[in-house]
C-alpha positions as CSV (number, residue, x, y, z in Angstrom):
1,X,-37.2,-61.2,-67.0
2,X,-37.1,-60.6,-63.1
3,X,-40.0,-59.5,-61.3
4,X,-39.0,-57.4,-59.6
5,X,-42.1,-55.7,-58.5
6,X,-42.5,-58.5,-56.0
7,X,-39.7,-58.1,-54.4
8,X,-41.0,-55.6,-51.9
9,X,-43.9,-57.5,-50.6
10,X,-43.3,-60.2,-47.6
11,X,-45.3,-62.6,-49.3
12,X,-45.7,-63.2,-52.8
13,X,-48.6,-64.9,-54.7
14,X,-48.5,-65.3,-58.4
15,X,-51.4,-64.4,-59.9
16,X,-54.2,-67.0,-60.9
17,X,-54.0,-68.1,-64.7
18,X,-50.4,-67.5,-64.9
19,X,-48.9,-71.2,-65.0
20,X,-45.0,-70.8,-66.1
21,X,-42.2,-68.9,-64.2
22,X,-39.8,-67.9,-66.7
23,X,-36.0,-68.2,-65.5
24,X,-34.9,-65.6,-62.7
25,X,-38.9,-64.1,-62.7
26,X,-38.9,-64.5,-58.9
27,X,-34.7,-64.4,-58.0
28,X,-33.7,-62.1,-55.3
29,X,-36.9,-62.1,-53.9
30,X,-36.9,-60.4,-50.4
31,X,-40.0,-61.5,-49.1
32,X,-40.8,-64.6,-46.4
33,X,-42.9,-66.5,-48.3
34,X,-43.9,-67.5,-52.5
35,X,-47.0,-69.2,-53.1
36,X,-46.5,-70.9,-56.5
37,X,-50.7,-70.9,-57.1
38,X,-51.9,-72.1,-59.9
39,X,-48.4,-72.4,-61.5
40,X,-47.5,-76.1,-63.9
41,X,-43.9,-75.4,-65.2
42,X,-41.1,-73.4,-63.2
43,X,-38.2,-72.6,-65.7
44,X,-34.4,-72.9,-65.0
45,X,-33.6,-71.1,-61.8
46,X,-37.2,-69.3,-61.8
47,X,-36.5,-69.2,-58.2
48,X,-32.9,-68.3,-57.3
49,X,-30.6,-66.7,-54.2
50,X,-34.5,-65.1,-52.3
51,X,-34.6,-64.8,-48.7
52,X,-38.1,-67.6,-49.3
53,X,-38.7,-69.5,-45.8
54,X,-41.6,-70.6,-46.9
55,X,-43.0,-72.0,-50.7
56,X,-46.4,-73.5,-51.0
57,X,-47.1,-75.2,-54.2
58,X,-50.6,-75.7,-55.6
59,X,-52.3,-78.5,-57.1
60,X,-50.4,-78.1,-60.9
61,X,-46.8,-78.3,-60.7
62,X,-45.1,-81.5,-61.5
63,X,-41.7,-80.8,-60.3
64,X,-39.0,-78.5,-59.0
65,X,-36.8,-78.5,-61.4
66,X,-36.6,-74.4,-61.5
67,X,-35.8,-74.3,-57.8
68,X,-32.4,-73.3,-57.6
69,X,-30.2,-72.3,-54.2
70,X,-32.9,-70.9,-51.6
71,X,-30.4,-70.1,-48.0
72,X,-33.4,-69.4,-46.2
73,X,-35.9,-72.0,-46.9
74,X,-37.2,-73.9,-44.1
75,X,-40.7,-75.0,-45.1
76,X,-42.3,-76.7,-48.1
77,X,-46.4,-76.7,-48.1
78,X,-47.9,-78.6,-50.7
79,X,-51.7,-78.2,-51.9
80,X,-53.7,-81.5,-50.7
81,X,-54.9,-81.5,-54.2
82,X,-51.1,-82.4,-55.9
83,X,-51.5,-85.7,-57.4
84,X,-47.3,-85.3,-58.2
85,X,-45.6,-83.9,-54.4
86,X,-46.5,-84.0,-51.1
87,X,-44.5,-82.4,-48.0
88,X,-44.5,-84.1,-45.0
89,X,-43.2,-82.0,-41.9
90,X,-42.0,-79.3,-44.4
91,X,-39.8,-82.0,-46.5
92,X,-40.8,-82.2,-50.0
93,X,-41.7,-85.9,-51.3
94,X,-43.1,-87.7,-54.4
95,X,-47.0,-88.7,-54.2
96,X,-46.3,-91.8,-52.8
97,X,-43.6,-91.0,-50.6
98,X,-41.1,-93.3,-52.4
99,X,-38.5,-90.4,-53.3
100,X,-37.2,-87.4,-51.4
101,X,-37.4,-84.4,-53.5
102,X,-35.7,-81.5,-51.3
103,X,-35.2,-80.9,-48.3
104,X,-35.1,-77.2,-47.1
105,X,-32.0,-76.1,-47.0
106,X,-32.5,-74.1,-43.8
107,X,-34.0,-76.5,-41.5
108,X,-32.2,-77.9,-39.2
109,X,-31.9,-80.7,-36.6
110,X,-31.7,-84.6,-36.8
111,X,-33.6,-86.1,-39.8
112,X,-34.4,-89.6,-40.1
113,X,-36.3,-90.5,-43.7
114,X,-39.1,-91.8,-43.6
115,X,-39.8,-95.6,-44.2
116,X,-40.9,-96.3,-47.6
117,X,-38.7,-93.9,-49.1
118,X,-36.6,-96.2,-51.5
119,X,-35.1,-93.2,-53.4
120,X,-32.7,-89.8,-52.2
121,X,-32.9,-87.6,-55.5
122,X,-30.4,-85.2,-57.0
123,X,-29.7,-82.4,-55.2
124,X,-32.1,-83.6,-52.3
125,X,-29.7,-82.2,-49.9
126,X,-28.1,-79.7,-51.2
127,X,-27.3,-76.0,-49.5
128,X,-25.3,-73.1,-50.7
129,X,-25.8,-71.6,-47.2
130,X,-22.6,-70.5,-45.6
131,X,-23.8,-69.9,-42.5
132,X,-26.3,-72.9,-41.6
133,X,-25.6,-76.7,-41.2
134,X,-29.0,-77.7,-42.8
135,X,-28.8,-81.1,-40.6
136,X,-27.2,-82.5,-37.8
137,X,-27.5,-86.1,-38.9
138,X,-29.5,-87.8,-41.2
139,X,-30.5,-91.5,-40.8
140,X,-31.7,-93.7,-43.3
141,X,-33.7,-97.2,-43.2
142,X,-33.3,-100.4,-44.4
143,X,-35.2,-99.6,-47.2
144,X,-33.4,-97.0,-49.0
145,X,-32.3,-98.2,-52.5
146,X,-30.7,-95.6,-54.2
147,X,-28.6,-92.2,-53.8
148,X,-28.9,-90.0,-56.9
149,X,-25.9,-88.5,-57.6
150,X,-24.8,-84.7,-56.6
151,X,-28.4,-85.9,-53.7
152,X,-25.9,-84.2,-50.9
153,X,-23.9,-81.1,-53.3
154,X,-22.6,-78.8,-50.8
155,X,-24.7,-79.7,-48.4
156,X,-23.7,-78.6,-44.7
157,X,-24.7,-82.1,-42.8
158,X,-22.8,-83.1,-40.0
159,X,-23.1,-86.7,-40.6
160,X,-25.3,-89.5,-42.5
161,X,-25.9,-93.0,-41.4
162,X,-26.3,-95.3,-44.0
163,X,-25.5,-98.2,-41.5
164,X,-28.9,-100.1,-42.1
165,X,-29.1,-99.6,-45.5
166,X,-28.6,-102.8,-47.2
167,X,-29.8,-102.2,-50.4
168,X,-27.6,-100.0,-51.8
């Protein structure tokens, strides 16, 4: 069920040894800031509708898969240690920086991927956040291969360039 004994505290750390979040355990968290520890498996929307700006991952978890709509989230910190994610200027990647994971749905400004990244993922984009345009514009390289379908559901950019892309 919900946690909601966290939901008072600005920053929330689950506790070492626990390594699943059940579904809704940390939705409608108030708080800044979740620090996933030492956690492996995130359940179906584990992590749903908080006021999170920040999430820091640890070394365990594989995916993100029980991240659901976040408004607020700005920042993605990944533990050096992941062998599976890495974030690079808050911006959540594979290992080897091939795909784009998520973007956070509250930062803002121009984004230009990365080169390397050959992949967008599903969802990458997305933002349930009324009141925000997550991005101004997003360029993309030449060596972007592939959109995953629903990668930009409801997200609130202003405009993507896909004019160098030729591999799509």
């Amino acid at each position: 069920g919900r946690n909601t004994a966290c939901s008072t505290y600005p920053t929330y750390k689950v506790p070492d040894g626990v390594t699943t979040v059940l579904g809704n355990s940390l939705s409608g968290f108030k708080g800044t800031e979740i620090d996933l520890n030492e956690v492996a498996t995130v359940k179906d929307q584990a992590i749903f509708n908080t006021s999170m700006q920040t999430l820091r991952i640890g070394n365990n978890l594989e995916n993100l898969n029980g991240i659901g709509s976040n408004g607020l989230l700005t920042n993605i910190i990944i533990d050096e240690g992941n062998p599976y994610m890495q974030s690079v200027d808050g911006v959540l990647f594979n290992n080897d920086k091939t795909s784009l994971i998520l973007y956070p749905e509250a930062k803002t400004g121009d984004y230009t991927l990365p080169k390397g990244v050959k992949k967008i993922e599903s969802r990458a984009f997305r933002s349930f956040n009324t009141k925000n345009t997550t991005a101004s514009k997003i360029t993309c390289h030449a060596e972007l291969e592939e959109i995953a379908g629903y990668a930009f559901y409801s997200a609130r950019v202003n405009s993507i360039d896909l004019s160098s892309c030729k591999n799509l």
